[in-house]
Backbone bond lengths (Angstrom), bond angles and torsions (degrees), N, CA, C in turn:
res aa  C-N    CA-C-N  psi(-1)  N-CA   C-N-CA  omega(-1)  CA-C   N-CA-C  phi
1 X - - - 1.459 - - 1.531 108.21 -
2 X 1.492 121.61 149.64 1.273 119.69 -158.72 1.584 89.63 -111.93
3 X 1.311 82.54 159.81 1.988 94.88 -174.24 1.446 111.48 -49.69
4 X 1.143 103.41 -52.64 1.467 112.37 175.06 1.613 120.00 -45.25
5 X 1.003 97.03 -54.61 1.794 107.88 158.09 1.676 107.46 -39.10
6 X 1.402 119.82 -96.81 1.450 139.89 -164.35 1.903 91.46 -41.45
7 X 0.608 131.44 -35.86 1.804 140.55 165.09 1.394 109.99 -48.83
8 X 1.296 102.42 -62.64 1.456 110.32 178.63 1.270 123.48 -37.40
9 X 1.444 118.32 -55.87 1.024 174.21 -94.18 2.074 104.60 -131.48
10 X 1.272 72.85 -49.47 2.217 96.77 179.91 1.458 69.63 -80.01
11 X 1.453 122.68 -89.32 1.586 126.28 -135.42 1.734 102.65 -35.40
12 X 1.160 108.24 -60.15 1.645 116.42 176.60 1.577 125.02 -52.67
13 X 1.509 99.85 -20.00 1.684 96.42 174.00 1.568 104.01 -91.36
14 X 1.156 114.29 -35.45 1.382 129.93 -177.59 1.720 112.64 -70.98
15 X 1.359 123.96 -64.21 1.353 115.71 141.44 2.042 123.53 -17.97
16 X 1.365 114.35 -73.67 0.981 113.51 176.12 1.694 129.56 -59.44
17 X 1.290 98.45 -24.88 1.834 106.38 173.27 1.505 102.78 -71.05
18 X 0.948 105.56 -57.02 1.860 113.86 -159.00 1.992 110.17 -75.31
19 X 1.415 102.74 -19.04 1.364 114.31 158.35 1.645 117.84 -78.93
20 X 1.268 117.11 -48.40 1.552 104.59 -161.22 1.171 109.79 109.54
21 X 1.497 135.23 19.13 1.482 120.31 -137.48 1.936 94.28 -140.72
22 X 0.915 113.60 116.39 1.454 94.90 -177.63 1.820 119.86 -80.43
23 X 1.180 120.16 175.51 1.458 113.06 -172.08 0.793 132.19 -37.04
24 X 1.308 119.65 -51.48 1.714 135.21 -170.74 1.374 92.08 -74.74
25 X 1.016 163.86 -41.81 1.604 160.46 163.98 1.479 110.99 -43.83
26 X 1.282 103.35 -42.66 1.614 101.55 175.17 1.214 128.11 -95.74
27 X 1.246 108.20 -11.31 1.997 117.74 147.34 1.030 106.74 -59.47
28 X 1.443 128.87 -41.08 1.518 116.56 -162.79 1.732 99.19 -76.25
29 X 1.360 115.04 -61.75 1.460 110.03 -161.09 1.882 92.84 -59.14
30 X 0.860 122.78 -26.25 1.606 105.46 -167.25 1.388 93.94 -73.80
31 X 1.307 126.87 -56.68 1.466 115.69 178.20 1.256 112.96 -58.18
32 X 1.251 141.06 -43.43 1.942 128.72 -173.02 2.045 93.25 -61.56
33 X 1.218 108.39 -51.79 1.500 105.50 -174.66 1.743 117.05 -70.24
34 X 1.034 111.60 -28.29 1.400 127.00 173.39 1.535 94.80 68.28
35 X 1.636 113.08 81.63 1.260 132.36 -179.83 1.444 98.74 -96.37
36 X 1.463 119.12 -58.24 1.531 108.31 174.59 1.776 115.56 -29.90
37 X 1.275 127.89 -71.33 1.287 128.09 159.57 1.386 115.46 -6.93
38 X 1.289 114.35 -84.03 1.850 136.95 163.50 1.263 120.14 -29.72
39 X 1.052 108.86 -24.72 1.858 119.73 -173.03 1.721 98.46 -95.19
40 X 1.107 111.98 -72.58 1.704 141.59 -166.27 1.698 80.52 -45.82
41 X 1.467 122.35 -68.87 1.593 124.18 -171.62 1.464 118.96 -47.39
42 X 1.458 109.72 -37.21 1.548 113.43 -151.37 1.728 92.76 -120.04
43 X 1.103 116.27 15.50 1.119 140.71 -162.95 2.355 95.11 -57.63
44 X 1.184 102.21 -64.26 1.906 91.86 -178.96 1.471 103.35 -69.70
45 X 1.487 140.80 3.19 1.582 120.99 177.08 1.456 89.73 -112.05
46 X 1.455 126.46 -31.63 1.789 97.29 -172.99 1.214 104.85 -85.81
47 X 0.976 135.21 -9.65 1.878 129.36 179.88 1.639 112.16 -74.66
48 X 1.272 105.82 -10.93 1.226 104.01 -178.15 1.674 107.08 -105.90
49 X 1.284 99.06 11.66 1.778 104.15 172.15 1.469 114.75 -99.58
50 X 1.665 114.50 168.33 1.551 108.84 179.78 1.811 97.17 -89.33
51 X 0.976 108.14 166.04 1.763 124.16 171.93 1.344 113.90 -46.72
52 X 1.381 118.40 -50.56 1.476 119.53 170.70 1.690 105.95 -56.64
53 X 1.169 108.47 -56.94 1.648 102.89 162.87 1.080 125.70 -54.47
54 X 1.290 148.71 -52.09 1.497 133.89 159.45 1.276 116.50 -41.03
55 X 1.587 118.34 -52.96 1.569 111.06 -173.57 1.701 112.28 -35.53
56 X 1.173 102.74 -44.79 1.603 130.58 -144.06 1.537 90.47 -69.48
57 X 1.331 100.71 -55.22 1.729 119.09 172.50 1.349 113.13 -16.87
58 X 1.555 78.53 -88.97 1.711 109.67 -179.14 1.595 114.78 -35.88
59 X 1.697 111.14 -55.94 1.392 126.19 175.30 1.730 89.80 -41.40
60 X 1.433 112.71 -85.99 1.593 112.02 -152.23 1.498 104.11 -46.89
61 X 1.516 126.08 -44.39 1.599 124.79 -173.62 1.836 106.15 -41.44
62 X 1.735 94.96 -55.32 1.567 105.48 -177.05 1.743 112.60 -47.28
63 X 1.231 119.82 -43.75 1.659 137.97 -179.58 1.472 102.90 -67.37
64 X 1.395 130.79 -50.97 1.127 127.43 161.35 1.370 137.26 -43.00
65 X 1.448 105.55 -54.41 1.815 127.96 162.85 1.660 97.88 -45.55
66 X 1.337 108.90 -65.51 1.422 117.75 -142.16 1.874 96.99 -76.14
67 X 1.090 122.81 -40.19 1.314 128.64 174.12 1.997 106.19 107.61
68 X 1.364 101.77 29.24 1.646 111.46 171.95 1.346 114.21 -80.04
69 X 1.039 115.08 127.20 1.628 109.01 167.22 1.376 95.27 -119.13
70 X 1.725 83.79 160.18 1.782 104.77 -163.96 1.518 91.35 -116.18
């Protein structure tokens, strides 16, 4: 499995812990948002962030996609 993978992999457990959300919930939003994409791309600047920072990531990418403003 490639790094990028095993990353993936954190982001989605880590995503799913800090949400409340169990797996299959966080397959879904990563696939409707196409976070896999987002991850795999941005893959050497988010690995070098903490989890609370990725969450945060991910959150704003999703708000971005989706057209939410905060």
């Amino acid at each position: 499995m490639s790094k990028e993978s095993n990353f993936l992999i954190y982001c989605m457990e880590r995503y799913r812990h800090f949400k409340g959300l169990s797996g299959a919930d966080v397959a879904r939003i990563f696939e409707k948002y196409d976070i896999y994409e987002y991850i795999t791309k941005y893959f050497e600047s988010l690995h070098t962030m903490g989890e609370r920072c990725i969450v945060q990531e991910i959150d704003d990418y999703i708000s971005s996609v989706a057209g939410i403003s905060k």
